[in-house]
VOMI-809831 format. One line per 3 residues: number of its first residue (from 1); their letters; for each residue x, y, z of C-alpha. Coordinates in steps of 0.2 Angstrom, whole numbers, plus 5000, padded with zeros to 4 digits. Each point is the difference from the previous one (the first is absolute). Example, Ala and Ser with C-alpha at 12.3 -4.5 7.8 and 13.67 -1.06 7.14 Angstrom:
<sites>
1) AS) 5062:4978:5039; 5006:5017:4997
</sites>
This chain:
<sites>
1) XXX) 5328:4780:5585; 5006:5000:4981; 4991:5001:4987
4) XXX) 4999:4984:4993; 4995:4992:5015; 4983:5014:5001
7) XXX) 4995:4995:4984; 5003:4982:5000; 5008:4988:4987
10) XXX) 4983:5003:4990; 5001:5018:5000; 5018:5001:4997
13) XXX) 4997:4991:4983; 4989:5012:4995; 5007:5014:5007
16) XXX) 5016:4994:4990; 4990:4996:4983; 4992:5017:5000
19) XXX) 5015:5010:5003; 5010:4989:4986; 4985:5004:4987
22) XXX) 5002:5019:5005; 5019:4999:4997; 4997:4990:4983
25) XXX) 4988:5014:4994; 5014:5014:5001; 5014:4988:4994
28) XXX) 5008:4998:5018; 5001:4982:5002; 5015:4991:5000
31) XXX) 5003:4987:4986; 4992:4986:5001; 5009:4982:4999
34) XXX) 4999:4986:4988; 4989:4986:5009; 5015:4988:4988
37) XXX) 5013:5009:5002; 5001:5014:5011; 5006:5013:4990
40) XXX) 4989:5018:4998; 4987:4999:4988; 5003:5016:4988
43) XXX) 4988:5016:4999; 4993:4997:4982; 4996:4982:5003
46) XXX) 4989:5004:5014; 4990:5014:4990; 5000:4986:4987
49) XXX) 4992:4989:5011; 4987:5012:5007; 4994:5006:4982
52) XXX) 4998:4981:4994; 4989:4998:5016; 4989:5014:4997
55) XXX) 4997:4998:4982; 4997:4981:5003; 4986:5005:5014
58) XXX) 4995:5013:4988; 4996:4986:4988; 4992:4989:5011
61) XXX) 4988:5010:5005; 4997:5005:4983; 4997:4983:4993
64) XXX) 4986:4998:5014; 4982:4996:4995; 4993:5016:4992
67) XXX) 5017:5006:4993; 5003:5006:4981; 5019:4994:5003
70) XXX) 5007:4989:4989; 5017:4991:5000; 5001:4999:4981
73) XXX) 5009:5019:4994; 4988:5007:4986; 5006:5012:4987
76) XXX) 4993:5020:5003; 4987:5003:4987; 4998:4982:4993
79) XXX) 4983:4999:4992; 4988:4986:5006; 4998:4983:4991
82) XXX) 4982:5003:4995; 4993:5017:4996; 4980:5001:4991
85) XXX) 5012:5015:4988; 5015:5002:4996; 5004:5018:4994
88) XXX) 5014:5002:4991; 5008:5017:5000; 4999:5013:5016
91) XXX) 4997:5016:4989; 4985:5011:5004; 4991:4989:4987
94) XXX) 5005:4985:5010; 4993:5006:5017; 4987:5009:4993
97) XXX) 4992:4984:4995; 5006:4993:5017; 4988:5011:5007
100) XXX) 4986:4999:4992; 5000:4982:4999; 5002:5002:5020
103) XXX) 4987:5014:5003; 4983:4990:5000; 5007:4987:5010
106) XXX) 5003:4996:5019; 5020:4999:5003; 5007:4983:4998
109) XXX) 4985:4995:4988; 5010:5001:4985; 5018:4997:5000
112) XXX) 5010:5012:4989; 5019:5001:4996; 5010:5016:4992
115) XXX) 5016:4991:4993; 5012:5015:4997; 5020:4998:4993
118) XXX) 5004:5016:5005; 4992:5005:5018; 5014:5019:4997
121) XXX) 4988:5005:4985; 5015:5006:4993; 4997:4995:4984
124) XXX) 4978:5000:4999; 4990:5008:4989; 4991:5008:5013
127) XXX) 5010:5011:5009; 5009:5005:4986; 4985:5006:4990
130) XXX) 4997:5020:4997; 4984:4997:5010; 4986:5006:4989
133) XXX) 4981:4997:4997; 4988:5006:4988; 4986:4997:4990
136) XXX) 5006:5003:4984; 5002:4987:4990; 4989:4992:4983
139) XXX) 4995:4985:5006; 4982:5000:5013; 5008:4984:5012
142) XXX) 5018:5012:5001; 4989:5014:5004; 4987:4990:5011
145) XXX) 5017:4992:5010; 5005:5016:5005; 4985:5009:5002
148) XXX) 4997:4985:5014; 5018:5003:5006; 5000:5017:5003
151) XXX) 4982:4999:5012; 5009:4989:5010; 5016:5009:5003
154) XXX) 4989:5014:5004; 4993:4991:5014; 5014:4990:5003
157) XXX) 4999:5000:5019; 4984:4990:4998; 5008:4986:4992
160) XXX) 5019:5000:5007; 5001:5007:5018; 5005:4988:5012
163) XXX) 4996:5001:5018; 5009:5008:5012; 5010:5005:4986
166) XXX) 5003:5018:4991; 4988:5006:4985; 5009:4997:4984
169) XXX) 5005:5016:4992; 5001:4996:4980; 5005:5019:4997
172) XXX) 4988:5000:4987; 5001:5012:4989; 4985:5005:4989
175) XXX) 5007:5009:4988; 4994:4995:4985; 5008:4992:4984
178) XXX) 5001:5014:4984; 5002:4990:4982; 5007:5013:4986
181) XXX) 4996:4995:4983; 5006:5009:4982; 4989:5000:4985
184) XXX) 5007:4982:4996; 4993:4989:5015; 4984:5014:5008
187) XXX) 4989:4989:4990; 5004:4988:5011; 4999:5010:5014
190) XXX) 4983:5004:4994; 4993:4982:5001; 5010:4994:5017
193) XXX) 4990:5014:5008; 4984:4996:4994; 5005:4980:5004
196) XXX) 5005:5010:5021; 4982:5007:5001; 4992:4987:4996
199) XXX) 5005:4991:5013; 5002:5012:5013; 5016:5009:5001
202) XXX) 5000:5018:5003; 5011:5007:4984; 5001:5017:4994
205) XXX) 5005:5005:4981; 5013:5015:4999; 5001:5009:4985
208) XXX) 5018:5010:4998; 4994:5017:5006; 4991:4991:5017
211) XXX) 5015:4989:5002; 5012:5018:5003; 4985:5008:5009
214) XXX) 5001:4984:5012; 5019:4999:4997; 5009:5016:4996
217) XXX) 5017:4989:5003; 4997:4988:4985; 5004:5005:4984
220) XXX) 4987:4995:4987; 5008:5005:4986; 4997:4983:4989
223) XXX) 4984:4995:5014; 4983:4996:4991; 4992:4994:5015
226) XXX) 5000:4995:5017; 4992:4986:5011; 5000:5005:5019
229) XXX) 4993:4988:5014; 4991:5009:5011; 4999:4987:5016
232) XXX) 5007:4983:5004; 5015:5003:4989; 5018:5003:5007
235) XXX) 5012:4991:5011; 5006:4992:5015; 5012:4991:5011
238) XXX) 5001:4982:4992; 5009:4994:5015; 4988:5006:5014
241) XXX) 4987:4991:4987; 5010:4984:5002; 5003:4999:5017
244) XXX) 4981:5002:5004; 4993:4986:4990; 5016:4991:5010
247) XXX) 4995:5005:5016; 4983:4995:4999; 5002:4985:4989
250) XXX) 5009:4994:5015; 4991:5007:5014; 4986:4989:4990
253) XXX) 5007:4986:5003; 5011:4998:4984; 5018:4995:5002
256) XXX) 5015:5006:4990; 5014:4989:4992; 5018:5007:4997
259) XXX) 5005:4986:4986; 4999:4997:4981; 4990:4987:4992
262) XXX) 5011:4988:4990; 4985:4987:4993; 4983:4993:5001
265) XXX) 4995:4982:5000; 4985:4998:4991; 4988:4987:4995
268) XXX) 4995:4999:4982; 4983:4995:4990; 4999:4997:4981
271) XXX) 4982:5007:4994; 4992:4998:4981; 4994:5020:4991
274) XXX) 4986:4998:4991; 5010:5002:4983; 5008:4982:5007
277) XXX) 5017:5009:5005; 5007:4992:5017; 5005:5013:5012
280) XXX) 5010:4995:5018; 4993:5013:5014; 5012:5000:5017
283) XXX) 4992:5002:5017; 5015:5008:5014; 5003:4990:5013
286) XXX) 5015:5006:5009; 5012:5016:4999; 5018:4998:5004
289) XXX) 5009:5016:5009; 5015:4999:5001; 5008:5013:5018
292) XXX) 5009:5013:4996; 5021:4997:5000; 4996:4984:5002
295) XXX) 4998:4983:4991; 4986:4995:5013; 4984:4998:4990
298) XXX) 4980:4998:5008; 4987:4989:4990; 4984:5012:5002
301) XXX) 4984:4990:4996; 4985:5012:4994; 4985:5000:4990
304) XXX) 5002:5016:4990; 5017:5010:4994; 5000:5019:4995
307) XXX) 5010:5005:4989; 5006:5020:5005; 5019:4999:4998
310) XXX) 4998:5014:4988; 5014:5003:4989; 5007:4984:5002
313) XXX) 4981:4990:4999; 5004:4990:4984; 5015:4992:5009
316) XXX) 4990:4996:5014; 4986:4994:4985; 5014:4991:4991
319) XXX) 5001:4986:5016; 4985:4995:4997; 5002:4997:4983
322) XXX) 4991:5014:4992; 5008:5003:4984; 5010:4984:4998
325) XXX) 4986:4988:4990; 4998:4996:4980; 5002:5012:4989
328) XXX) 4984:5011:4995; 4990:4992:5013; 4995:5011:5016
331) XXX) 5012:4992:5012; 5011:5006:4987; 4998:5020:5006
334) XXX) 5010:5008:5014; 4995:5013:5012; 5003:5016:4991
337) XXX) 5006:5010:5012; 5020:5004:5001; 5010:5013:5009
340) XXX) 5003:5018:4994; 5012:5013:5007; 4994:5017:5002
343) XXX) 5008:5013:5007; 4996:5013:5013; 5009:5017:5005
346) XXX) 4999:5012:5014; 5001:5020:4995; 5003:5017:5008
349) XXX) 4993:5014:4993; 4999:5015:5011; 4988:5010:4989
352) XXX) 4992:4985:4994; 4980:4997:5000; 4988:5001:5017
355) XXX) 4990:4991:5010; 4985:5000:4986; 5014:4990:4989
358) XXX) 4990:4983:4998; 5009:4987:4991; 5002:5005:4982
361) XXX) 5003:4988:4986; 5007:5007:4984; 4996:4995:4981
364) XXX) 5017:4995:4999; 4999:4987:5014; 5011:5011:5014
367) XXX) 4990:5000:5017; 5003:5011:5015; 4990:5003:5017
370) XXX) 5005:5009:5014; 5011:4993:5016; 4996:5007:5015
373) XXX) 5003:5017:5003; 5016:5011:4998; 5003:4999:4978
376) XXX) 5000:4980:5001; 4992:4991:4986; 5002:4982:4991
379) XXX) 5000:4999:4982; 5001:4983:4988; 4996:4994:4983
382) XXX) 4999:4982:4992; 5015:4998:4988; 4997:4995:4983
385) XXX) 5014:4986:5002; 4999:4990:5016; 5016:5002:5010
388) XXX) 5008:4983:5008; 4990:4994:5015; 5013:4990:5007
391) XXX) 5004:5012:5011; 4989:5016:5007; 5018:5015:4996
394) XXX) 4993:5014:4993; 5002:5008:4983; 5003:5019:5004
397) XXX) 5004:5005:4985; 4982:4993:4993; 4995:5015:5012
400) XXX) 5011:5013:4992; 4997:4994:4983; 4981:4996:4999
403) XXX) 4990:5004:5015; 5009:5018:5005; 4998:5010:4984
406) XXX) 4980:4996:4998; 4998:5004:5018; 5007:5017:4995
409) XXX) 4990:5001:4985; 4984:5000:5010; 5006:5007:5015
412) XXX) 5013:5014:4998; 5004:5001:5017; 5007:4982:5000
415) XXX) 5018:5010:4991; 5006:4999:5018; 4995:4985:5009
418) XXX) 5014:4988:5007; 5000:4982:5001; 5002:4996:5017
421) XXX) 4996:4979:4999; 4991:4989:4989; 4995:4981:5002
424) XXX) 4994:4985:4990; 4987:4987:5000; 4991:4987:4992
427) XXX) 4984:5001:4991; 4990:4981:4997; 5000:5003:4983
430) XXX) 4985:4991:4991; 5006:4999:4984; 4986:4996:4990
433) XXX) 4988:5013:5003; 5009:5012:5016; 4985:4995:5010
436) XXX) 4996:4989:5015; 4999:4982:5001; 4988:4997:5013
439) XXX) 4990:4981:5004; 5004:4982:4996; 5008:4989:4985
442) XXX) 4990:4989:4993; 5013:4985:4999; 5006:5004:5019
445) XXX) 4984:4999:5008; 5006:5004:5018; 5012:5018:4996
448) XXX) 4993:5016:5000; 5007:5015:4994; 5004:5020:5003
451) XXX) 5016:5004:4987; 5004:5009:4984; 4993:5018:5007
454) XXX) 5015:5008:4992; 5000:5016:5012; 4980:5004:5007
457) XXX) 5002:4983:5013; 5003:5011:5013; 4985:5010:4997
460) XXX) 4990:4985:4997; 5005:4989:5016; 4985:5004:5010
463) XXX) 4987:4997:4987; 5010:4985:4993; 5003:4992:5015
466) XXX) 4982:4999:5003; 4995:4993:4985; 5013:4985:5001
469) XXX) 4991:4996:5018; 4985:5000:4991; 5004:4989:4987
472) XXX) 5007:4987:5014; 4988:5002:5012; 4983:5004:4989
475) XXX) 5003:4989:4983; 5000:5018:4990; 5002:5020:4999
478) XXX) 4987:5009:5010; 5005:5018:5004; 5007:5003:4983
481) XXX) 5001:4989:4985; 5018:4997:4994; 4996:4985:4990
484) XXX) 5007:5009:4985; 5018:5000:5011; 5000:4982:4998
487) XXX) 5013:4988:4992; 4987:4994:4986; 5005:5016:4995
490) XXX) 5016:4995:4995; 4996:4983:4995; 4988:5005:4987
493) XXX) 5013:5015:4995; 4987:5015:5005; 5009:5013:5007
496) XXX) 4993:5013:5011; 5011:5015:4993; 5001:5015:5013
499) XXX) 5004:5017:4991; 5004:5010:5014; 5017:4992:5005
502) X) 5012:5010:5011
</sites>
């Protein structure tokens, strides 16, 4: 009997549609007709056909009850269109405060946004930072800021790690930070260390004989005296500092933006002084990003903005209005804060210093610590006139003409070094005293602030970022009181002058 008539006109159907699918599946089908026309249907169209189909089930099935799919395309990394805080500026003062605004609270009780132009960090602050931290400064809060710092990048890992995700290595290397002064400026010396005890920090005093007992590679020819830290002084890598406050400001619940913010809409109040003098006060209701390379823009409403855009803070302030009012009235003042180019360059010196070098800082302003191991060392000094910042070249004869020759003055060994790269980077220049800006305005109630560091931010992040979540959340200053880092400062024309500037 033949085989169609066993199987019946049933099975023979089947039998035939199986057989078909098996010889579509290796391509061995015949082409199949037109249903108009007759004519073969070509290869592409019917792959054409077959992938429409899927990704049309795919979406069917997705847009079912339950399903996060949406037909409406949304741009990657657009921020949301209501945020409780808006932080502008995705440095490591930005997501330090992230965090800590994020740290006492259950995730998704407190929406947070990093807006951030430039996602590469190619050109931020941070990363392109010599890395240092000490104590050693004049001032108790710029002392007491990095004092705070240092503890918790000691126990970083208590604060940053993520689950399930390595322990963050911030190479930290404690080295210590070792001040020269000559007779003209060890007075000064003199009172900045008593002002570092007072508080806490653990400094030595050096005279010149103790400085070549410790040091037998400095030349102390025209030294008076030295100020040595002993512990929580040195330096680390700013970028695994960074990515750690990222990393947990995210896992946190805390979402990142890649954008820049074009403007604010605001809602304004005239209020009467006391002396009679009418003063208009703004309130933030919205920020406006704007996607990068593109024209797109997205309205962000929010009920605080912070102001950690570093170098380029007063722009961002300058949106707002701060800075634009009558003349001599306090709406009157800008942000002080402005960008400044400094320079940083990468040495070889074979018979160069060991691994006791800490990171020295010369009278004359040149500073160099040690790079690893292998003769590798980065040097820099702050010129006395500012290069152009409108671009981040670097000035390689400032190296040969200013920075090498003092660097071989206090270091003989230096004779042979090498360039072997450099780089530049912006510090957030706070012109009016060199000093943080850290709190609110009085006129623009709703903008806080963490600028003008002009080179310790870094350093500082931890400890600032806690006290500007502090602020927001408690009303005031509780672990450390940085009231004297306020912008009444400026406005009543007090500065808070630093003397130990590098």
């Amino acid at each position: 009997m033949s085989t169609w008539r066993r199987l019946g006109v049933r099975g023979w159907l089947t039998f035939r549609r199986v057989t078909l699918e098996h010889r579509w599946s290796y391509g061995l089908t015949m082409p199949r007709r037109s249903l108009q026309t007759g004519t073969p249907l070509p290869n592409n169209l019917i792959k054409d056909l077959k992938a429409r189909w899927t990704a049309t089930k795919e979406k069917i099935s997705l847009g079912l009850p339950g399903s996060s799919w949406s037909p409406i395309e949304v741009t990657p990394g657009l921020p949301p269109e209501r945020a409780d805080i808006v932080i502008v500026g995705g440095g490591v003062m930005g997501w330090s405060i992230a965090y800590w605004l994020t740290q006492k609270t259950k995730r998704g009780d407190l929406g947070v946004v990093v807006v951030e132009k430039d996602t590469t960090y190619s050109k931020a602050s941070t990363v392109l930072s010599a890395g240092g931290i000490r104590q050693q400064f004049s001032l108790p809060e710029n002392i007491c800021l990095s004092l705070e710092s240092a503890d918790f990048l000691r126990n970083i890992n208590d604060h940053l790690w993520v689950l399930n995700e390595d322990p963050v290595d911030l190479q930290f290397n404690q080295s210590g930070y070792l001040f020269l002064a000559n007779e003209k400026v060890a007075h000064i010396m003199e009172e900045n260390y008593k002002t570092q005890r007072s508080v806490g920090a653990k400094v030595a005093l050096l005279s010149a004989t103790q400085l070549k007992d410790k040091f037998p590679w400095i030349n102390t020819e025209d030294v008076v005296l030295a100020s040595y830290g002993l512990e929580n002084e040195g330096w680390f890598d700013p970028w695994t500092l960074l990515n750690a406050f990222r990393r947990k400001a995210i896992s946190m619940g805390v979402m990142q933006c890649a954008g820049e913010v074009t403007s604010f809409n605001h809602m304004s109040n005239v209020v009467t002084t006391v002396e009679g003098d009418q003063l208009e006060t703004k309130t933030i209701k919205s920020v406006n990003v704007r996607m990068p390379n593109s024209l797109e823009n997205q309205q962000v409403e929010c009920a605080f903005v912070i102001n950690a855009a570093g170098a380029f803070s007063a722009k961002l302030a300058e949106l707002v209005g701060m800075g634009s009012g009558p003349k001599n009235t306090i709406a009157a003042i800008p942000l002080p804060v402005e960008p400044r180019k400094r320079f940083v360059y990468v040495v070889h010196c074979p018979d160069g210093p060991g691994l006791d070098t800490p990171f020295l800082i010369d009278h004359s302003g040149v500073y160099f610590r040690r790079e690893g191991l292998g003769g590798n060392y980065i040097a820099g000094m702050s010129p006395e006139e500012e290069p152009d910042i409108t671009n981040l070249d670097v000035d390689h004869q400032f190296f040969e003409d200013k920075i090498w020759p003092n660097l071989v003055q206090r270091v003989p060994a230096f004779e042979k070094l090498k360039v072997t790269s450099a780089w530049a980077g912006y510090y957030d220049y706070n012109t009016f005293d060199q000093n943080g800006i850290v709190g609110h305005h009085p006129l623009f109630k709703n903008m806080y602030f963490a600028t003008g560091f002009s080179g310790h931010g870094l350093q500082q992040a931890p400890a600032v970022g806690r006290a500007v979540a502090e602020l927001i959340r408690d009303g005031t200053f509780k672990t450390l009181d940085l009231n004297g880092l306020g912008f009444n400062r400026i406005l009543n024309q007090e500065p808070m002058l630093e003397r130990n500037i590098v």
